[in-house]
C-alpha positions in Angstrom: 10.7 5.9 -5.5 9.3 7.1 -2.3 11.5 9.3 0.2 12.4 7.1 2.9 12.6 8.3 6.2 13.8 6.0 9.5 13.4 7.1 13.2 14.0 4.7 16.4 10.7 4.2 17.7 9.6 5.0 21.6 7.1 3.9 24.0 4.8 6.3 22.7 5.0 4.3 19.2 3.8 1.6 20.8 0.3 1.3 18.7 2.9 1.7 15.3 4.6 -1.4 16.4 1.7 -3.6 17.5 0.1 -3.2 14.4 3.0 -3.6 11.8 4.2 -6.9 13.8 1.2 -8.3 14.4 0.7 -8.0 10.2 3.8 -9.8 10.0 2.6 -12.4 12.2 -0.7 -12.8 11.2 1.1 -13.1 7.2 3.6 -15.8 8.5 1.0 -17.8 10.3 -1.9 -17.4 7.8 -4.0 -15.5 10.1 -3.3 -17.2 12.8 -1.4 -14.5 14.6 -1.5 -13.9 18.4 -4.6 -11.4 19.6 -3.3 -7.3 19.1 -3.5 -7.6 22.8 -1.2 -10.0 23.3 1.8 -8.5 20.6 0.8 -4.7 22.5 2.3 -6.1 25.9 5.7 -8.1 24.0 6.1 -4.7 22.1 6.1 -2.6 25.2 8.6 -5.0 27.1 10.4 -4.8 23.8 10.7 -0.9 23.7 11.8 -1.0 27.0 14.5 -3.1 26.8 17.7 -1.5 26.3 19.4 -3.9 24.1 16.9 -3.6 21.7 16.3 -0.8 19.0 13.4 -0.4 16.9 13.4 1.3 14.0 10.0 2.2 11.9 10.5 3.4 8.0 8.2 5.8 7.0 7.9 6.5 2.9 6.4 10.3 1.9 5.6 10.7 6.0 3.8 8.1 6.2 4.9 5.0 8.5 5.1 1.8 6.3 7.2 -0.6 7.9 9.2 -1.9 11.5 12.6 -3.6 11.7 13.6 -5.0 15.3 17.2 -5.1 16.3 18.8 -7.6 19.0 22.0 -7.0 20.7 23.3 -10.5 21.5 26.7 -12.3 22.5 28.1 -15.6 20.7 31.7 -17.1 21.0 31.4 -18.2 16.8 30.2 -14.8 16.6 33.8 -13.1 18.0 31.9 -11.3 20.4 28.7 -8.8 20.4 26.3 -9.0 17.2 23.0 -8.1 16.2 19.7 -10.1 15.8 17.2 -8.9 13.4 14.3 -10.5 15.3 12.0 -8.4 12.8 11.5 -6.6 9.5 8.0 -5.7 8.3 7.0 -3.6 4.9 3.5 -2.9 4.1 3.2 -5.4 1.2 1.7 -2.6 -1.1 5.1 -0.9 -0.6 7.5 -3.8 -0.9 9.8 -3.6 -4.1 10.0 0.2 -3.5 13.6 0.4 -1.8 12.1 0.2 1.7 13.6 -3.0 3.2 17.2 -2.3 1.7 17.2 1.2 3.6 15.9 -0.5 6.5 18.7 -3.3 6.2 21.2 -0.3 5.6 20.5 1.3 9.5 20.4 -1.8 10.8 24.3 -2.3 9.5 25.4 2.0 10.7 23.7 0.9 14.2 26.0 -2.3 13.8 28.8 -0.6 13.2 28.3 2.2 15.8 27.8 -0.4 18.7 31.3 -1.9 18.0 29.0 -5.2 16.5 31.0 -7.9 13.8 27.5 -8.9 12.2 24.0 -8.8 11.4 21.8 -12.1 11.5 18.4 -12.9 10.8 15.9 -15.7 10.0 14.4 -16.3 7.1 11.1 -17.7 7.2 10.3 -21.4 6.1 11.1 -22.4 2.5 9.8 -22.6 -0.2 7.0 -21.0 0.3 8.9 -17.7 1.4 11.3 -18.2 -1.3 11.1 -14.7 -2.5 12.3 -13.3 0.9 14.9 -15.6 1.6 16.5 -14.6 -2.3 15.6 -10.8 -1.3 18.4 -11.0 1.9 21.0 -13.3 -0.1 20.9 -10.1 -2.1 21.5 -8.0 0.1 24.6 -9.6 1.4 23.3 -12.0 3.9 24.8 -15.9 3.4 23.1 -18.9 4.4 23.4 -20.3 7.9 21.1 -23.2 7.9 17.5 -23.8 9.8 17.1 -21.9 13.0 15.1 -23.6 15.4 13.1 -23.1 18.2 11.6 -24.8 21.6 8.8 -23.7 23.9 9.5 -23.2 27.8 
């Protein structure tokens, strides 16, 4: 197993964070993910915003992936919770305890900011079967389809 390391990411990361989301996009969408120009100026609002924390995981010093935490407010939620918008692992260094770790700060920044739970969205089944079974075991339950609209 490689050492793990996590550190909130800055505006200075910025170039980190463009290219591990726009991998994640451009896996989701089968190459069809926005232009790096285009993710560089949503991650720079992004770091910016102070309800959001980014985290990057770095294994043996060097970065490997990017989780992106949400502060948001629901009534069914009992209040403030957190949104895991993204979570991105080199796919050469999934399996290795990376995700979990990542998972696991995202939960002590939970805690910390007074927050009753963590959600996320899985992406579309069955072709990303594997990462939907990866958070059920890691504690996450089932919510049902998230959806989306355009404005």
């Amino acid at each position: 197993m490689p050492s793990i390391s996590t550190r909130r990411a800055n505006a200075t990361d910025a170039g980190t964070v463009v290219r591990f989301i726009h991998a994640l996009l451009d896996e989701l969408t089968g190459g069809k993910a926005p232009a790096p120009d285009d993710v560089r100026q949503s991650a720079q609002i992004m770091l910016a915003d102070a309800g959001v924390v980014a985290v990057i995981a770095s294994a043996d010093d060097e970065p490997v992936g990017i989780m992106v935490l949400n502060e948001c407010t629901a009534i069914y939620a009992g209040g403030k919770f957190g949104y895991i918008s993204e979570l991105y692992v080199r796919p050469e260094k999934r399996s290795k305890g990376i995700a979990p770790h990542l998972l696991e700060v995202a939960s002590r920044e939970g805690r910390a900011r007074g927050w009753k739970r963590l959600e996320l969205a899985a992406p579309r089944q069955p072709k990303w079967k594997r990462t939907l079974d990866f958070y059920l075991r890691n504690g996450f339950e089932e919510l049902g389809p998230r959806l989306y609209r355009i404005i």
